[in-house]
TORBANU-927770 format. One record per residue (C-alpha): residue in three letters; residue number from 1; x, y, z. Coordinates in pm, 1 decimal. Layout:
<pts>
(pt ALA; NUM; (X; Y; Z))
...
</pts>
This chain:
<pts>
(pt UNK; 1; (11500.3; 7575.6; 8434.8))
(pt UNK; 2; (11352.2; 7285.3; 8282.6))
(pt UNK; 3; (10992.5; 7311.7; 8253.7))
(pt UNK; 4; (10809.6; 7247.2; 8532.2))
(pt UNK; 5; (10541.3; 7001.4; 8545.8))
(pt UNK; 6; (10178.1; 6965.5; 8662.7))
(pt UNK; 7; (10013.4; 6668.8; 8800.8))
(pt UNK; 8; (9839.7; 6616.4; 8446.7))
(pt UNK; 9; (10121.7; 6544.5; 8274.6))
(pt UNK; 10; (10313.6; 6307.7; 8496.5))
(pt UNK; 11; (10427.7; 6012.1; 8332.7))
(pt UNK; 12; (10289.6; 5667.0; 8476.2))
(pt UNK; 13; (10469.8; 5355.9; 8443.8))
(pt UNK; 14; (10312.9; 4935.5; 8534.5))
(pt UNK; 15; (10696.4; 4891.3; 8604.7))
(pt UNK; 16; (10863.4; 5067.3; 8922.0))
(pt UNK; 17; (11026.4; 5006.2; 9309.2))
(pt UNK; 18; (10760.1; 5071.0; 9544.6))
(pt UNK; 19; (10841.7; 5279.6; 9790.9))
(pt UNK; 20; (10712.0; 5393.8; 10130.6))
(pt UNK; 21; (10621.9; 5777.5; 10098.4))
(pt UNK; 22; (10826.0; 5873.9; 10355.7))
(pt UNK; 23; (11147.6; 5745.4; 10194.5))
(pt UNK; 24; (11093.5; 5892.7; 9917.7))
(pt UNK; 25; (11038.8; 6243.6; 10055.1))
(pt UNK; 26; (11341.6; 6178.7; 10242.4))
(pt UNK; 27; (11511.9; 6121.8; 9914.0))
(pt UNK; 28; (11334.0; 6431.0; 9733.2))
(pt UNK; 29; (11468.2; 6633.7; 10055.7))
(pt UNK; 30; (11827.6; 6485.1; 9991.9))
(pt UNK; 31; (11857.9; 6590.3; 9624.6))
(pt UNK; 32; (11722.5; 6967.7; 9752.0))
(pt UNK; 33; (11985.1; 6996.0; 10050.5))
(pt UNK; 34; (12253.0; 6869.2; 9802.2))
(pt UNK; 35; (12204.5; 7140.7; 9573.3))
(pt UNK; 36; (12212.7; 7406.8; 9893.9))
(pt UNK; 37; (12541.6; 7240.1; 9993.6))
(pt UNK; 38; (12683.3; 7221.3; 9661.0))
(pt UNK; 39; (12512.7; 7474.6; 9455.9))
(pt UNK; 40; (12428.9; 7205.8; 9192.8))
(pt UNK; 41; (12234.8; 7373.6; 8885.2))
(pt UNK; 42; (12111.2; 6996.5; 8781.5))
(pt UNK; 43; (11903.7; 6946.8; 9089.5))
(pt UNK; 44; (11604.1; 7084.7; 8910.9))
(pt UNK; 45; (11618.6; 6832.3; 8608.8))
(pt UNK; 46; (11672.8; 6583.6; 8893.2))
(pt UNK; 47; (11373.1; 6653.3; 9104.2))
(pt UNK; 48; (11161.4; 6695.5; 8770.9))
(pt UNK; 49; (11230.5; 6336.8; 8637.9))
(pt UNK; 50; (11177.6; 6223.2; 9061.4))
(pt UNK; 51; (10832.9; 6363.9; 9023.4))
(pt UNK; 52; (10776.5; 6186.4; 8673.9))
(pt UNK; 53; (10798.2; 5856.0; 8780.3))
(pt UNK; 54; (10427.8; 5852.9; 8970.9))
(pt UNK; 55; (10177.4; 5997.9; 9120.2))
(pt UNK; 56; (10326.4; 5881.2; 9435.1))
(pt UNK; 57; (10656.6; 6033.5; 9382.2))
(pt UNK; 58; (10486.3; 6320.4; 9191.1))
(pt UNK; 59; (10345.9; 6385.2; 9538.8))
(pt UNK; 60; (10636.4; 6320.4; 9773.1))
(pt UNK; 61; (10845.1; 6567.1; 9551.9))
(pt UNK; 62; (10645.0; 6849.6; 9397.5))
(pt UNK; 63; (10708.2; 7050.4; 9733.5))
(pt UNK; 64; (11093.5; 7007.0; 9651.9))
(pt UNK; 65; (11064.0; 7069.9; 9272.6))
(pt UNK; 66; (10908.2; 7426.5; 9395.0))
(pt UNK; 67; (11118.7; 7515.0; 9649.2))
(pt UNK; 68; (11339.4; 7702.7; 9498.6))
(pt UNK; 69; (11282.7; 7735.1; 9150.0))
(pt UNK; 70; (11608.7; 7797.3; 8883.2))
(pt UNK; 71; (11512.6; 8083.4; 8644.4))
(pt UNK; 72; (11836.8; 8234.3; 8471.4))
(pt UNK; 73; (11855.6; 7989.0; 8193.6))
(pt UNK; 74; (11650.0; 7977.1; 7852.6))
(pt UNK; 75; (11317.0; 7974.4; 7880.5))
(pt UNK; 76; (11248.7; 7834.1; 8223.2))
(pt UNK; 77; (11106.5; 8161.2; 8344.6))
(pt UNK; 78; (10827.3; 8205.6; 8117.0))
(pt UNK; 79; (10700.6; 7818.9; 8160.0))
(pt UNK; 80; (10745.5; 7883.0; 8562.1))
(pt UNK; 81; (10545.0; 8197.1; 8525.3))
(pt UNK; 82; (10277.9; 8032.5; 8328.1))
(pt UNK; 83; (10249.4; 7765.9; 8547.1))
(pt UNK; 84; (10245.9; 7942.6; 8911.7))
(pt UNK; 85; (10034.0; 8253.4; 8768.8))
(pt UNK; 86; (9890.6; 8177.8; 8452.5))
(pt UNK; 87; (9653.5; 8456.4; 8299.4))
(pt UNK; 88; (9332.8; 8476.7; 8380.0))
(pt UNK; 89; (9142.9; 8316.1; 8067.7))
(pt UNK; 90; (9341.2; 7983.0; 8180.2))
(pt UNK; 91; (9156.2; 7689.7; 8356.2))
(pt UNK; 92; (9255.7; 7700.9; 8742.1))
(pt UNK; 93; (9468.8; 7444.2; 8902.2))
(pt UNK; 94; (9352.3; 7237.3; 9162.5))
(pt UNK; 95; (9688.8; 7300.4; 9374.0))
(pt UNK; 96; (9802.9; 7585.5; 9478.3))
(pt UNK; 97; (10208.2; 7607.0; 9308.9))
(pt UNK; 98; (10305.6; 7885.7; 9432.5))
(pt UNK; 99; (10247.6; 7848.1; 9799.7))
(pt UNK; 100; (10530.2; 7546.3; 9734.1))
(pt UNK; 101; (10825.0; 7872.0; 9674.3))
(pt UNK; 102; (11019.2; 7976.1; 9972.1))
(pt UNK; 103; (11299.4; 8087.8; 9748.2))
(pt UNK; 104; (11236.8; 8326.0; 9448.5))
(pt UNK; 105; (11599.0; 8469.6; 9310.6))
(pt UNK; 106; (11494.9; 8693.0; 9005.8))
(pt UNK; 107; (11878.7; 8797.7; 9035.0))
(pt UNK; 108; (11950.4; 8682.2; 8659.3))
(pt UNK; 109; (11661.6; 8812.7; 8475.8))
(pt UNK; 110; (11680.6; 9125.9; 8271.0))
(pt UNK; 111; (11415.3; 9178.2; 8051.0))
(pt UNK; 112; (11229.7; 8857.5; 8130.6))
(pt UNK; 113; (11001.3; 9022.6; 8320.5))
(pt UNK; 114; (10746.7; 9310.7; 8311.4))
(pt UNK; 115; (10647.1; 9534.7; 8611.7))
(pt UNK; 116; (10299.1; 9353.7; 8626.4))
(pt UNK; 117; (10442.2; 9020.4; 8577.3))
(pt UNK; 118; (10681.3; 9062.3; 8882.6))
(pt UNK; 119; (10389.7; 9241.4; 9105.9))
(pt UNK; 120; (10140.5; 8937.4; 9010.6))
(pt UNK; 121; (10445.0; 8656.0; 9062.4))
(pt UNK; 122; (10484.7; 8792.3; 9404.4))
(pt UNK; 123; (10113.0; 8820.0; 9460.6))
(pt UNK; 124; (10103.1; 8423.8; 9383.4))
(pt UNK; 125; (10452.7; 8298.7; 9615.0))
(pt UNK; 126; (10315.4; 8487.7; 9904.4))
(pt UNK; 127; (10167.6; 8248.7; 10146.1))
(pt UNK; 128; (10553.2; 8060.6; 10258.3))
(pt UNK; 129; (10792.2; 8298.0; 10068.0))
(pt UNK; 130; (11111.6; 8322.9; 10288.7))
(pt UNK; 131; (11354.6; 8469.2; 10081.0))
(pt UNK; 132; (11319.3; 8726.3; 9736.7))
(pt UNK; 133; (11595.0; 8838.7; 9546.4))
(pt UNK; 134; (11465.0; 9156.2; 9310.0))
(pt UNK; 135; (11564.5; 9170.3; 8937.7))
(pt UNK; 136; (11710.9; 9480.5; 8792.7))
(pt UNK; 137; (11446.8; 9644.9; 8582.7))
(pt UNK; 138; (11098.3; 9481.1; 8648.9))
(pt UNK; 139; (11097.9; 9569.4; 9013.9))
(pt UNK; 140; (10906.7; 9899.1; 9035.8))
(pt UNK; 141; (10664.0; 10093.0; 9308.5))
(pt UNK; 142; (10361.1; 9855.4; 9163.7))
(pt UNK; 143; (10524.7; 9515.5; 9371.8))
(pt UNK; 144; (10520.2; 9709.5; 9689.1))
(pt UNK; 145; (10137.4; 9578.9; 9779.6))
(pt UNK; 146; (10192.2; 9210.1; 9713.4))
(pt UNK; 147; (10528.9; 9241.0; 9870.8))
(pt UNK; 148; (10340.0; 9344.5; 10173.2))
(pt UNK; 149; (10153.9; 9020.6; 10229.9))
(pt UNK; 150; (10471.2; 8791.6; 10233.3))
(pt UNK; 151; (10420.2; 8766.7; 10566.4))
(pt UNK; 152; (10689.5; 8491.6; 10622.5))
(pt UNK; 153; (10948.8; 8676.9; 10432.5))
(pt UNK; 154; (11258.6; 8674.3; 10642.2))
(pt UNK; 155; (11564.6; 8830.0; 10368.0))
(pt UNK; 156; (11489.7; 9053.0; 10089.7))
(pt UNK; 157; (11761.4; 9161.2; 9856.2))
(pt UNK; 158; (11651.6; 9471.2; 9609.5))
(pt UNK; 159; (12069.4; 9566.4; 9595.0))
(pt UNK; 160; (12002.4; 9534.0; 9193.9))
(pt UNK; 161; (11665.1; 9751.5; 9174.4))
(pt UNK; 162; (11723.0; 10038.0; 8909.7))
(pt UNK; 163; (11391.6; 10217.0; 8936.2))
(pt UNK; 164; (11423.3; 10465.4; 9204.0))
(pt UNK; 165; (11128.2; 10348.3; 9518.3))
(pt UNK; 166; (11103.4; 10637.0; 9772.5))
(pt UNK; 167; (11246.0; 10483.5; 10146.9))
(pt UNK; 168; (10904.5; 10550.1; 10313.9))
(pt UNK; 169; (10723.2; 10409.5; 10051.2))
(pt UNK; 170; (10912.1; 10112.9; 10083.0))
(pt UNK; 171; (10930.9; 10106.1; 10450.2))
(pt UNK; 172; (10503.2; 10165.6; 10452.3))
(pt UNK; 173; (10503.1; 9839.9; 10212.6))
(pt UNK; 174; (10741.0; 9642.3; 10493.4))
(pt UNK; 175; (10637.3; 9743.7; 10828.2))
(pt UNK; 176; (10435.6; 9464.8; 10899.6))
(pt UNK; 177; (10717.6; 9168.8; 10775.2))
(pt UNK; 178; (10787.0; 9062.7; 11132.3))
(pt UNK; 179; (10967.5; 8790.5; 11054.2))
(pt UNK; 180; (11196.1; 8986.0; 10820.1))
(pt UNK; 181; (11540.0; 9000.1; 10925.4))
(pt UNK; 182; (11784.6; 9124.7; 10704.1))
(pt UNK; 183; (11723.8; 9382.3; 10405.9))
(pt UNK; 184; (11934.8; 9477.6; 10125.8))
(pt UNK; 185; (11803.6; 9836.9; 9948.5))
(pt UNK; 186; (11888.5; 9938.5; 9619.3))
(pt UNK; 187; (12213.7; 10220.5; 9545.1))
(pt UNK; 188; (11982.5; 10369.2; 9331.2))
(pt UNK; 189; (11789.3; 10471.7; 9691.1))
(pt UNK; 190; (11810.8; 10826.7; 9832.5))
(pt UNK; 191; (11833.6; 10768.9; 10228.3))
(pt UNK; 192; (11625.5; 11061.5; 10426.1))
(pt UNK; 193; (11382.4; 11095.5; 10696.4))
(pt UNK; 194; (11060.6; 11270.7; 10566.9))
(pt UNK; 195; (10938.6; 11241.9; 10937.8))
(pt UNK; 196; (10659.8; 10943.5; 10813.2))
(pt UNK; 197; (10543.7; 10768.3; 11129.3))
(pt UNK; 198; (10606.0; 10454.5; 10911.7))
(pt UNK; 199; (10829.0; 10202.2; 11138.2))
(pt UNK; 200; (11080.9; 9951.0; 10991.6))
(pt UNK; 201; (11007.0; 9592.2; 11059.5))
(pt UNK; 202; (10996.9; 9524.7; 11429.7))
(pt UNK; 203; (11267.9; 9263.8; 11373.4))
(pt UNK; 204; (11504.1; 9397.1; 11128.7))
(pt UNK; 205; (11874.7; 9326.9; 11234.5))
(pt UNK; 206; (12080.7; 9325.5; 10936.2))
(pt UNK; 207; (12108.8; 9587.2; 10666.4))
(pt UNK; 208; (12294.4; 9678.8; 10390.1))
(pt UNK; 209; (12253.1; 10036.5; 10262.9))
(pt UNK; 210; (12362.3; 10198.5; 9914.2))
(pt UNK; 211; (12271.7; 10504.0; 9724.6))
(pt UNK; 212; (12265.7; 10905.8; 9806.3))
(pt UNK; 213; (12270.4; 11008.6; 10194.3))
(pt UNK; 214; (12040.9; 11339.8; 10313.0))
(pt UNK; 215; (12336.7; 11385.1; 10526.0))
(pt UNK; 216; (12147.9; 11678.7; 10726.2))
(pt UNK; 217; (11954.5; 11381.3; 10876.7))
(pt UNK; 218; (12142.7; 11137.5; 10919.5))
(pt UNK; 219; (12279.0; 11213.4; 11315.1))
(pt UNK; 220; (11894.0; 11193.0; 11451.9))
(pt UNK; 221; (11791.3; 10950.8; 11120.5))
(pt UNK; 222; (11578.1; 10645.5; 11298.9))
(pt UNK; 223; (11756.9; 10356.8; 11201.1))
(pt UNK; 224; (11551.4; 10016.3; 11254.1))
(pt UNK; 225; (11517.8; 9952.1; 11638.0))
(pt UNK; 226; (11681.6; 9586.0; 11638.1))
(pt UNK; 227; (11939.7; 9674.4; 11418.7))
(pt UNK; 228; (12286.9; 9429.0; 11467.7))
(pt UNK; 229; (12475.4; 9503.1; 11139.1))
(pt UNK; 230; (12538.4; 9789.6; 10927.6))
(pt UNK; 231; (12639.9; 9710.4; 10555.0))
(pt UNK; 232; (12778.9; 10038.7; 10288.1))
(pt UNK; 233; (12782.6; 9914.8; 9974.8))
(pt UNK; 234; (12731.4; 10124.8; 9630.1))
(pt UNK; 235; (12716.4; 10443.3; 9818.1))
(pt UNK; 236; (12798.9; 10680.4; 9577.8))
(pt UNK; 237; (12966.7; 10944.0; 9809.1))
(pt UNK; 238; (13141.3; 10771.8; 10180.7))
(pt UNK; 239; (13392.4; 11068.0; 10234.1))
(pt UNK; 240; (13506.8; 11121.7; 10610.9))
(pt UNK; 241; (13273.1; 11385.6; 10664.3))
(pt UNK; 242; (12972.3; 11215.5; 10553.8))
(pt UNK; 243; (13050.9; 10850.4; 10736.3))
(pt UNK; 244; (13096.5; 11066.8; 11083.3))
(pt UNK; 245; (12774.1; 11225.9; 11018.4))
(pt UNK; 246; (12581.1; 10874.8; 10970.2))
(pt UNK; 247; (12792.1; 10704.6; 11249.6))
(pt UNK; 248; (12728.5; 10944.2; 11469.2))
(pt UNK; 249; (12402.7; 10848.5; 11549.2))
(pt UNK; 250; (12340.9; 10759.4; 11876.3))
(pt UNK; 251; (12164.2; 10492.0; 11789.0))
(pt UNK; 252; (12442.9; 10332.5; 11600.3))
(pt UNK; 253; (12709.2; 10445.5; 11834.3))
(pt UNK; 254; (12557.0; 10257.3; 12084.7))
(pt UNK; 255; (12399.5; 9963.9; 11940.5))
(pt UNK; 256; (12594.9; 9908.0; 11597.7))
(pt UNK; 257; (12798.6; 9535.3; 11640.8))
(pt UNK; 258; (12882.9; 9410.9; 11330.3))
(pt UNK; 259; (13006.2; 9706.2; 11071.2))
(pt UNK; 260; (13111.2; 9657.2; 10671.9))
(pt UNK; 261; (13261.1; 9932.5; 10422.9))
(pt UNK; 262; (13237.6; 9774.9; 10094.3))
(pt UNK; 263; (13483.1; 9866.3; 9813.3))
(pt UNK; 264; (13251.7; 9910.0; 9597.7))
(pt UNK; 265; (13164.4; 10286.8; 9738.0))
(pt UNK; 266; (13242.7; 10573.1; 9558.4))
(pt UNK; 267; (13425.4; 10903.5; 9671.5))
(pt UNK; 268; (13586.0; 10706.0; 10003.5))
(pt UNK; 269; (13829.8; 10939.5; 10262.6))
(pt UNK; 270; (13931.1; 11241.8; 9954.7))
(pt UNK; 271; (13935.0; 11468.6; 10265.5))
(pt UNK; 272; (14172.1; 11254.5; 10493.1))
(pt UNK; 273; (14101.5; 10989.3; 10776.2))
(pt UNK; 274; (13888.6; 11005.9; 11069.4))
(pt UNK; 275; (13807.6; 10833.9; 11373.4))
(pt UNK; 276; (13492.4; 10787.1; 11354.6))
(pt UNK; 277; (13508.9; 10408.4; 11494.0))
(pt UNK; 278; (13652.0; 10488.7; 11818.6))
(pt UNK; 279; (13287.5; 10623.4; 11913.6))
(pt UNK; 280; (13087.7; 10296.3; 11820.8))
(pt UNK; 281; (13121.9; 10186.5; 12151.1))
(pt UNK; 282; (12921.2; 9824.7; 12138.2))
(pt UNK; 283; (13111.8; 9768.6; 11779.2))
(pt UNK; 284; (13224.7; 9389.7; 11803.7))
(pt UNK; 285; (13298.5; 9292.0; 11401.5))
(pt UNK; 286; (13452.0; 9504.0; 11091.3))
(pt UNK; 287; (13545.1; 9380.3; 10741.3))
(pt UNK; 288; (13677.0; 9651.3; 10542.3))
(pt UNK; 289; (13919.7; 9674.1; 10232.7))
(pt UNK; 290; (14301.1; 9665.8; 10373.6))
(pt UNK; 291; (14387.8; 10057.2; 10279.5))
(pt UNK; 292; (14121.9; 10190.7; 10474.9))
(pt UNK; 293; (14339.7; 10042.0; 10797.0))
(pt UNK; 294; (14515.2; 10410.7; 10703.4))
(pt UNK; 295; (14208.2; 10622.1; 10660.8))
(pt UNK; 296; (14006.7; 10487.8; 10988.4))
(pt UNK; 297; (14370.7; 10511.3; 11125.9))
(pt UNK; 298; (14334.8; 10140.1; 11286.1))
(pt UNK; 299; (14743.5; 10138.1; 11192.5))
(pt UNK; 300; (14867.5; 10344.2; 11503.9))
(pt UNK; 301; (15061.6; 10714.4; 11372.1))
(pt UNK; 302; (15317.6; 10921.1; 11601.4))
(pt UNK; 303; (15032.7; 11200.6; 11583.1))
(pt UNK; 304; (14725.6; 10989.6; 11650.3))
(pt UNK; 305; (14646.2; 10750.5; 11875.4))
(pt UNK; 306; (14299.3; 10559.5; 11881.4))
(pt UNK; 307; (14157.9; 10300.9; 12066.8))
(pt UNK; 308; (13907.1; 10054.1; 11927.4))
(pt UNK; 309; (13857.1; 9850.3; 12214.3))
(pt UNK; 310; (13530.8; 9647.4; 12152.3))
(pt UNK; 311; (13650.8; 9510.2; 11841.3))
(pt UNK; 312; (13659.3; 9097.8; 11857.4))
(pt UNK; 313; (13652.4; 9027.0; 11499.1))
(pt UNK; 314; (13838.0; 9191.2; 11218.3))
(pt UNK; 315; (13854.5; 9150.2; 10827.2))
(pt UNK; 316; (14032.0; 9298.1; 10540.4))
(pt UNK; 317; (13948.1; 9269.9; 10213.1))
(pt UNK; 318; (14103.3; 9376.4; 9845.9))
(pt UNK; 319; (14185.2; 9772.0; 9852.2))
(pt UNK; 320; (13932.4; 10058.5; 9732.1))
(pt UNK; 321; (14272.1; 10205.5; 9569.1))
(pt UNK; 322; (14299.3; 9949.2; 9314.2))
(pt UNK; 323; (14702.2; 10118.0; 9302.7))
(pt UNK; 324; (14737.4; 10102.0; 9628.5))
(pt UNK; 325; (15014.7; 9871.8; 9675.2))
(pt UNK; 326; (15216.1; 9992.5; 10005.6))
(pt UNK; 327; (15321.0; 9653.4; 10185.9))
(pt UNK; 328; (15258.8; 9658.8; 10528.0))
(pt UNK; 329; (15497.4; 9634.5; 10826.6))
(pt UNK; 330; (15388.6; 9336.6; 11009.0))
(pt UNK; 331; (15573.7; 9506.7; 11334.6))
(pt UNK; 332; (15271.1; 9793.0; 11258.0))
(pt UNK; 333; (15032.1; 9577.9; 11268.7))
(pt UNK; 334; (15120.0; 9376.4; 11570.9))
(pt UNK; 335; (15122.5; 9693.3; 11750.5))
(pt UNK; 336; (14774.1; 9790.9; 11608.7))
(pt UNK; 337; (14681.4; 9473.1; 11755.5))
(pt UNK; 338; (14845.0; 9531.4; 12085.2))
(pt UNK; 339; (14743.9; 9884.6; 12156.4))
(pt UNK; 340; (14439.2; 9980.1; 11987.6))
(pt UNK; 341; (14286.8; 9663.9; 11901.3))
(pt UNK; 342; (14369.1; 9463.3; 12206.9))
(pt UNK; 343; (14076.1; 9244.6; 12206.4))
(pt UNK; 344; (14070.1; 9175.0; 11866.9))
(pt UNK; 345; (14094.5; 8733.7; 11856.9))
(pt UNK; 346; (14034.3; 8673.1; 11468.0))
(pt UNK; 347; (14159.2; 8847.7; 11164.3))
(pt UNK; 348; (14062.0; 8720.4; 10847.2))
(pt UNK; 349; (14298.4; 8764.8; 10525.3))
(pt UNK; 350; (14146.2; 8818.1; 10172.3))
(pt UNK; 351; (14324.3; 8686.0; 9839.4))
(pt UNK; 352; (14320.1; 9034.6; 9706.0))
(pt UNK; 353; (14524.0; 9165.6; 10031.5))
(pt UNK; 354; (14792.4; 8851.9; 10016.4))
(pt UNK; 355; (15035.2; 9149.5; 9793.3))
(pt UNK; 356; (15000.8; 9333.9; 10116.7))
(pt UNK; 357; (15004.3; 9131.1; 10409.1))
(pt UNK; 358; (15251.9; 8877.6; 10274.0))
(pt UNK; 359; (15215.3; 8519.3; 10384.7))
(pt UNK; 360; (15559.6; 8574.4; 10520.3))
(pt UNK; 361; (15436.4; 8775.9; 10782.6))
(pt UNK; 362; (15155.7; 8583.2; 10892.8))
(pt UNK; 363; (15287.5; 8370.7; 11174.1))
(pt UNK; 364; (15409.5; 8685.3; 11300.3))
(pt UNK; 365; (15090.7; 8838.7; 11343.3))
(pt UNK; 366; (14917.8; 8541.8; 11411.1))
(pt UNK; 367; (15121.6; 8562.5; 11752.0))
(pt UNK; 368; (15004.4; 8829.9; 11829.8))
(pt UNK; 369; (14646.6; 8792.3; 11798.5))
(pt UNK; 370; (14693.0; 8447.2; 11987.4))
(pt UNK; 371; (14843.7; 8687.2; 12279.9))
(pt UNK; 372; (14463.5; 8876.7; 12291.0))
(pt UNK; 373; (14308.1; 8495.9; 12304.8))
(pt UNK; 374; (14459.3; 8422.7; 12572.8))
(pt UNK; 375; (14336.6; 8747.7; 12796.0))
(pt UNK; 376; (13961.6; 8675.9; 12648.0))
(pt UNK; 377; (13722.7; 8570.7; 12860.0))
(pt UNK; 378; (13601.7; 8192.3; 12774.2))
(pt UNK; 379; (13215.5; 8297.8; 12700.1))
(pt UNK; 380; (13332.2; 8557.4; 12469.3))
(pt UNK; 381; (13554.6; 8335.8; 12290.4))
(pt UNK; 382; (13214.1; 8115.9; 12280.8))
(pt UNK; 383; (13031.1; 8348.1; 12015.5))
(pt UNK; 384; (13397.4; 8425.4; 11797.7))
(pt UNK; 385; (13319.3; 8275.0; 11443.5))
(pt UNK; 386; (13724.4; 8187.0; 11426.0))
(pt UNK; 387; (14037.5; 8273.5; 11600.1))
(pt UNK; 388; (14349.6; 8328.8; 11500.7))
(pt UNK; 389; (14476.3; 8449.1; 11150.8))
(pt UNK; 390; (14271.5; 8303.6; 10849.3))
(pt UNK; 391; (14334.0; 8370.4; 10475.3))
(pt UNK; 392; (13934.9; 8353.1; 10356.5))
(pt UNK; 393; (13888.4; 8158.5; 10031.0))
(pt UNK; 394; (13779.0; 8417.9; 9826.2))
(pt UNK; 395; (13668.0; 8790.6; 9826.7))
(pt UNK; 396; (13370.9; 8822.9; 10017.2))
(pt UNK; 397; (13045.5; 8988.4; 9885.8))
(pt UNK; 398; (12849.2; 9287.9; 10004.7))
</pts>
């Protein structure tokens, strides 16, 4: 990130296009939108020479420059830090930078950072703080308090946190975030319920879990109450056993709608398949990688027979075998799609299962999901993201 600059050191110039304030703050917004839809890593030099030409650009823009500040490159990190929170011998600035961040990805930083620097940072973005990505190693137990007081925080993502952070410590720290709505927690996490009265945020709905399982628990474990969508991803032991005993929650066998198995989980189905999805009965979307169509047994055997019913929206992604290379029969999978996953209306197609599912077969299939379309009622076709067969552009993320 270029450095970023404070209202004494904007340049002024006798010679520049007047402009009502309003245009340019539509302009400002432009540039900002352009780099969400494009992912442009200029926009920051862009914004910064916008806010250079006056003090009445300086003003239009400064809310854009801060919005979502780029930190992964050279030395932009340390000049954001010491301009948002400088220490404490510094002269105070007359506004208030950091209540301009609603985006703070520390995704990229490795040793940037120090455990106090990240705590005080987040102590500094907290008034309008929306979304916070945690970095790998500066994220400890001390950034729990000032993470509490991001009261508009709606998506935090500690998936990269190293430093172990006990789950009820964590969940004390977020219980009042009521606007927080989707949580990623660390693999380095051990999952339990010490039987803490501390409550998850009221409306939590998406979350993506990693880490060590106190399987014991986990049938009468008290998921968050809102919860839509169940993520496993850097578990570091999924076997058959242990998935039934965390499905089988009534809570998520009643609730659960959208469900992800991530190939990125460790010790997957070494004791054989099960059928555990038949029981999540209100379970309306499932991406999981393309072999695991065997181990759930989704792929209909002469011994077993399951029915997954609920199921609107299905996709596969690049094995967990990284051998496994069995081609499927497209005739199997039309019948999975005709017996036991008769409502299913879209099936989306990774890059890393095209060796699989050959494009050959896709029209085939694509038949036969267009055969479950047509018995769907018209308002649940409504909320579908896609119908039909799709081949996604690339492999999705956890």
């Amino acid at each position: 990130m270029s450095k970023l600059i404070d209202s004494s050191e904007v340049m002024t110039s006798r010679r520049y296009v007047h402009l009502p304030t309003e245009v340019l703050i539509h302009i400002a917004e432009f540039i900002l939108h352009d780099c969400f839809n494009h992912d442009t890593p200029s926009f920051q030099v862009t914004l910064q020479r916008f806010c250079s030409v006056s003090r009445q650009w300086y003003s239009a823009g400064i809310e854009f420059l801060y919005y979502r500040p780029q930190l992964g490159e050279g030395n932009s990190f340390t000049l954001f830090t010491n301009t948002v929170c400088p220490s404490i011998r510094s002269r105070e600035r007359k506004v208030d930078l950091g209540s301009l961040v609603r985006v703070l990805n520390l995704e990229q930083l490795v040793h940037h950072s120090s455990n106090s620097l990240t705590a005080r940072l987040l102590g500094r973005v907290k008034k309008n703080l929306l979304t916070f990505v945690a970095p790998r190693i500066s994220f400890s137990i001390n950034s729990l308090a000032p993470l509490s007081k991001c009261k508009e925080l709606s998506y935090l993502c500690l998936d990269l946190v190293a430093e172990p952070i006990p789950l009820s410590a964590l969940k004390k720290a977020i219980s009042g975030l009521e606007k927080l709505q989707s949580l990623k927690l660390s693999s380095s996490m051990f999952i339990t319920d010490d039987g803490s009265s501390e409550d998850w945020p009221p409306n939590l709905e998406y979350l993506q879990v990693g880490g060590q399982f106190d399987v014991a628990k986990m049938p009468s474990f008290r998921w968050p109450p809102n919860l839509d969508a169940l993520t496993f991803c850097g578990c570091e032991e999924l076997d058959a056993s242990v998935l039934e005993d965390i499905l089988i929650n009534e809570q998520l066998r009643t609730t659960l709608r959208q469900l992800t198995i991530h190939r990125s989980n460790r010790e997957m189905f070494e004791e054989g398949p099960s059928d555990i999805l038949s029981s999540l009965i209100a379970l309306k979307s499932l991406r999981i990688p393309i072999d695991l169509l065997y181990d759930l047994l989704i792929l209909p055997t002469p011994h077993v027979a399951c029915s997954f019913v609920s199921i609107r929206e299905l996709e596969l992604t690049a094995p967990y075998d990284e051998n496994f290379s069995t081609v499927i029969d497209p005739d199997d999978m039309c019948r999975a799609l005709t017996v036991n996953m008769s409502r299913v209306c879209y099936l989306g197609i990774s890059p890393g299962c095209l060796g699989i599912l050959p494009e050959a077969s896709h029209a085939k299939i694509d038949k036969c999901i267009w055969k479950n379309i047509d018995k769907c009622p018209e308002e649940e076709l409504d909320s579908l993201f896609d119908l039909g067969l799709d081949v996604m552009d690339r492999e999705p993320a956890c």
